[in-house]
N, C-alpha and C positions, 0 to 999 in steps of 0.2 A: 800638215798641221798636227800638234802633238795636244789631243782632243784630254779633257778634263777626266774622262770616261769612255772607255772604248765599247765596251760591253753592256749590253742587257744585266747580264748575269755573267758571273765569274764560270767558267768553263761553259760558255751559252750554248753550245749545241748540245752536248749532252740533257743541261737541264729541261731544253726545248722539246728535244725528244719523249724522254720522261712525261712531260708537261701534256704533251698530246696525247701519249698512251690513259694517263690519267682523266684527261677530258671525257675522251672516246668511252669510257668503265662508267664513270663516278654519275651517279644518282641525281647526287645534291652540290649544287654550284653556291648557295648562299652558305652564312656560316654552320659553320657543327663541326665532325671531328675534326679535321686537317688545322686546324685554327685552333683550337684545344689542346692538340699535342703539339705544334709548335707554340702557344704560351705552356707547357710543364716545361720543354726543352731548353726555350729559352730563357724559362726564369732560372732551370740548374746551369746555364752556359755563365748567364751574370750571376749566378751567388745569392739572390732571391728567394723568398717564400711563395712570391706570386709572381706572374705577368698578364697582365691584359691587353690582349692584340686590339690593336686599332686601325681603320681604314689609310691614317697619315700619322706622322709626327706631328704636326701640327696641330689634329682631332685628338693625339695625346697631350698633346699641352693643355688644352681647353676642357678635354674629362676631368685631368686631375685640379685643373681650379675649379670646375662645377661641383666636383667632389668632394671639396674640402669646405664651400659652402652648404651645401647638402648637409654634411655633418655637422658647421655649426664651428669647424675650427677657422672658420675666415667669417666674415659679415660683410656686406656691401659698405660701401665707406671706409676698408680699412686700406692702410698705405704698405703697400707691396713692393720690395728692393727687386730691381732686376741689374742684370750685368749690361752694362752702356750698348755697349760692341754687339750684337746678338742677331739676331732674325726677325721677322717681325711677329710671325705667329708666335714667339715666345712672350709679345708683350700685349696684344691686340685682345686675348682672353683675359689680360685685367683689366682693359677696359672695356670690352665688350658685355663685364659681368658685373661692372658698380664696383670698379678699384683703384684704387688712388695709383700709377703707375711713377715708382721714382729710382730714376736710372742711376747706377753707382759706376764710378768710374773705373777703368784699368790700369793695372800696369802693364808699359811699355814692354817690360823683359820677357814677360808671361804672356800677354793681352788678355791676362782672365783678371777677375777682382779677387782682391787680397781681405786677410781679417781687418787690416789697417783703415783698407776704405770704408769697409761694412761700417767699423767704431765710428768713424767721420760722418755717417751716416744717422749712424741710429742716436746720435748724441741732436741731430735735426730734427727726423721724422720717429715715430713710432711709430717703426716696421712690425708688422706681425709676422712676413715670411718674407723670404729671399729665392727668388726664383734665379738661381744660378746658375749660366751656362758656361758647359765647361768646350771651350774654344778650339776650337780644330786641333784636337788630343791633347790638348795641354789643357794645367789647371795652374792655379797660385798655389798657398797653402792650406787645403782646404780642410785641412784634420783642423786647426784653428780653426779655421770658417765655421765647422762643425761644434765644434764646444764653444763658442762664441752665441753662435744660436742656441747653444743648448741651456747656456746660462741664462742668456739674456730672455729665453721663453720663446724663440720668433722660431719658425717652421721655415725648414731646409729642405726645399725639392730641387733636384739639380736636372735642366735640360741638357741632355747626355747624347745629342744627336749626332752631335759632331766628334764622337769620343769615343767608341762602341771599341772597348778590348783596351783602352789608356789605363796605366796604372800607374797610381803614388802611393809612394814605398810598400809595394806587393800589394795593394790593394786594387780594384776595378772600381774607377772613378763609374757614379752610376749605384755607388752602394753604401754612398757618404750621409745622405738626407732621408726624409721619413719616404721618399718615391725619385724616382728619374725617368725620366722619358728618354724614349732611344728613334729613331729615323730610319727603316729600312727603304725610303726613296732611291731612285733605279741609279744615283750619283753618290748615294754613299756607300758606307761600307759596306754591307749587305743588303742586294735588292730582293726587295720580294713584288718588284715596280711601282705601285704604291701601298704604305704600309709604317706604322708605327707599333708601340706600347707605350705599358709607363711597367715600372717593376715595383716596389715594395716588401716590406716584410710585413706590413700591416693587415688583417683579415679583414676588418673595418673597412677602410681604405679600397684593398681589391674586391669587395662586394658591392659597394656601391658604383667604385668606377665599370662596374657591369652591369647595373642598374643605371647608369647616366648617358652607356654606350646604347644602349638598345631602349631609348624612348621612355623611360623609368619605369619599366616593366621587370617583372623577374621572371621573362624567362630562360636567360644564359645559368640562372644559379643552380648549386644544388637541391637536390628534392629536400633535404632537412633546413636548408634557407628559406627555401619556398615556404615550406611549411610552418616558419617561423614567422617567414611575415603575413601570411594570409591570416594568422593566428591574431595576431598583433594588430593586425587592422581589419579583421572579424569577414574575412571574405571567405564566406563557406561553398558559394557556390562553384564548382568545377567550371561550369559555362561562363561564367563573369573573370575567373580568375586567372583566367592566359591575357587580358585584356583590360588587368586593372594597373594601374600608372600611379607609382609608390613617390617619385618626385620627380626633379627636372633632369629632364635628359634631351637625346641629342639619337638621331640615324647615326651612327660612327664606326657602324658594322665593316670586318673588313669579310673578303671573300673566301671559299674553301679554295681557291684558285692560289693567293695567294696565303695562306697558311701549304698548301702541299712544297710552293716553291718558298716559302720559310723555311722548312722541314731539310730541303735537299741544299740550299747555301748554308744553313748554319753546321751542317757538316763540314764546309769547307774554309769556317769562319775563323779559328786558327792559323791558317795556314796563307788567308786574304795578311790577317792583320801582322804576319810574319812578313811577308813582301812588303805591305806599306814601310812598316819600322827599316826595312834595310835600304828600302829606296828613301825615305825619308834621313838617314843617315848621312848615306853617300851623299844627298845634296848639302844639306844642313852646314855640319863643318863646316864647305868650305864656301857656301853663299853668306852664312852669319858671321865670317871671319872677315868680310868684305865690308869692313864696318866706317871707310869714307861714302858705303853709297846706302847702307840698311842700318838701321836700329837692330843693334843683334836681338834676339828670340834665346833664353833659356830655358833648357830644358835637361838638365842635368840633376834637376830633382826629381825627373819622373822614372820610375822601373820601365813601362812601357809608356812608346809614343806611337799610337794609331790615329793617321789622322789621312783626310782622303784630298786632300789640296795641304801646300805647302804654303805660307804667309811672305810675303817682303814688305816691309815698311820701309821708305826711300828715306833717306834725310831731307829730301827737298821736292816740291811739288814736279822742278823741272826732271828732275831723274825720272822719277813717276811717269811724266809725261813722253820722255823720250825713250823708255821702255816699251808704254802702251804703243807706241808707231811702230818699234820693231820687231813686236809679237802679233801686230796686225793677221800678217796671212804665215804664220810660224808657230805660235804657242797660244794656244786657247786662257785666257787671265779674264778673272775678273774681280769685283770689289773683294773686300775683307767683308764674308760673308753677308751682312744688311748694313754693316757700317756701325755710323753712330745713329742710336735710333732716334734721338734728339734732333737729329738734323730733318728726318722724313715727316711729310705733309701729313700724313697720317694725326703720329704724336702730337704735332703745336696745335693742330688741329680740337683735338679732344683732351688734352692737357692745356688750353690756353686760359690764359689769366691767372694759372698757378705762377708759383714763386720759379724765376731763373734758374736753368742745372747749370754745370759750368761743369762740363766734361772733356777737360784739354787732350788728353789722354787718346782718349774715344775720337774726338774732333780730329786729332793729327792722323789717326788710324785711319780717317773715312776717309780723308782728303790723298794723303801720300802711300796707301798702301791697295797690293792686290795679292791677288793669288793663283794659282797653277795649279795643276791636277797633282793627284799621287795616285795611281791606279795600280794594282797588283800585275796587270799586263803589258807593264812599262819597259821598253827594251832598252840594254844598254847604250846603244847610239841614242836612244833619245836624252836618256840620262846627260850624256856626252854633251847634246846639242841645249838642254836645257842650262848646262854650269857654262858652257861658252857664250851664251845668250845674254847670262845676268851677270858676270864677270869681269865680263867685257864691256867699255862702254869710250865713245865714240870721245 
């Protein structure tokens, strides 16, 4: 079976070793330094002013919208664009939090959303922000997407989970919106086994999301922050003042455990996203050339394609179907990441009685399409056995 993810961690025994010597020393297992210098590391690795580590990717989706209500640049009741196709914890914290959740469609060639949809969009609802997930290393055009928002005044955070090291035209997607969130779960790009951020260039922004992660208390900030708020909201006492709660927040602490195993993958996080792009290559070409049994995927607008699972959209339910039976006990596949999110009990659930989405796009994706691993420890016979798998057909 050619497993989605072989590994814990990219070189696991070395890191394991490491991992234990480090246990066996260290002090302090809750957060502090290790988790501190892997957010300076990784906010210089993405090009950032900030990063704030989080316990998941998904605890970073939900900081940065508690955080932008916090501040006052969102309010309960306002209507929030997300990308159809997506995950669910990227849509669950707008409504978990009093937000109107309204899905914008994709395109087929990309499966990310375009500025075109967004316009189709916001000509409906008055969006405040676009929670945009950029798609297993791919994106549309999102430098539009970006000055569309910028025009139109709406708030661009882009969920970057699936994307960690993608770039359009020399840029690291992840550094397009006002924050991104990135996923270092033990199946993507970089494990730190469970583990998120969000990054920013904003100081605003990165101070609260560390007052939202740790209970709405200050005490992750610096001593001149501190001091700033205690000032601000007249807390002189020492004794009261480890213990006083500035706003609403969330336990979303990650460990010194893993901030150390952050620290020793994202040294190797180059050279991960170097193997994806060339296994993702060698399939690409010639599974998207296969275009009586797939919806080709373009991707010839992007500088880099880091992406830790490979996409096939079938043209027809039955391809699909007769794929799923021959990778049974052969090739590990599964949906296109949550699908359409439109279609899950969740959504109709807590959106019901609102106005109909009509996300064909999205719809065709959940229905006819899946996916397979990209793992940096990928051998060429599997390579081999993966293109004669999907190439092939009975």
């Amino acid at each position: 079976m050619i497993k989605l993810i072989k590994s814990t961690f990219y070189k696991e025994r070395e890191t394991k070793q490491r991992l234990i010597s480090f246990i066996k020393k260290t002090k302090t297992l809750s957060f502090s330094t290790q988790c501190e210098l892997f957010e300076k590391r990784f906010s210089a690795w993405q090009g950032r002013k900030y990063c704030v580590f989080f316990n998941s990717g998904s605890s970073a989706n939900l900081a940065i919208i508690q955080t932008l209500l916090n501040l006052k640049k969102l309010k309960r009741g306002d209507y929030v664009g997300f990308s159809a196709v997506t995950w669910s914890t990227n849509v669950m914290p707008l409504l978990q939090l009093g937000l109107y959740a309204i899905p914008i469609d994709i395109n087929l060639s990309t499966l990310n959303v375009s500025s075109r949809q967004i316009k189709l969009a916001v000509k409906q609802y008055s969006l405040k922000m676009i929670f945009l997930t950029n798609l297993l290393g791919f994106c549309d055009d999102i430098d539009a997407i970006r000055d569309l928002c910028a025009q139109k005044n709406i708030l661009l955070v882009e969920d970057n989970c699936e994307s960690l090291g993608s770039e359009y035209k020399g840029k690291r997607l992840g550094n397009f919106g006002i924050a991104s969130t990135s996923s270092f779960y033990v199946g993507h790009h970089m494990s730190t086994i469970e583990g998120g951020a969000v990054c920013t260039d904003d100081e605003e922004i990165a101070t609260m999301l560390k007052i939202v992660r740790a209970h709405g208390w200050d005490r992750n900030l610096d001593f001149a922050k501190q001091h700033q708020m205690r000032k601000q909201f007249r807390i002189h006492s020492v004794f009261y003042s480890r213990y006083t709660f500035y706003d609403l927040g969330f336990n979303l602490r990650p460990t010194e455990i893993n901030g150390f195993i952050g620290k020793i993958q994202l040294t190797y996080l180059n050279e991960i996203i170097k193997k994806r792009q060339n296994n993702f290559f060698k399939l690409a070409n010639e599974l998207y050339a296969q275009t009586h049994l797939y919806y080709p995927i373009k991707f010839d607008h992007m500088s880099v394609v880091s992406n830790f699972a490979v996409p096939l959209v079938c043209k027809t339910i039955h391809i699909k179907e007769q794929l799923v039976r021959r990778c049974r006990s052969t090739i590990e596949i599964r949906p296109i990441v949550g699908g359409d999110m439109t279609e899950q009990p969740f959504f109709y659930k807590y959106m019901k009685g609102f106005s109909h989405f009509d996300c064909p796009n999205a719809r065709l994706v959940h229905r006819q399409g899946f996916y397979f691993g990209n793992n940096p420890e990928m051998t060429t016979n599997e390579l081999k056995e993966i293109l004669s798998t999907f190439t092939r057909l009975s």
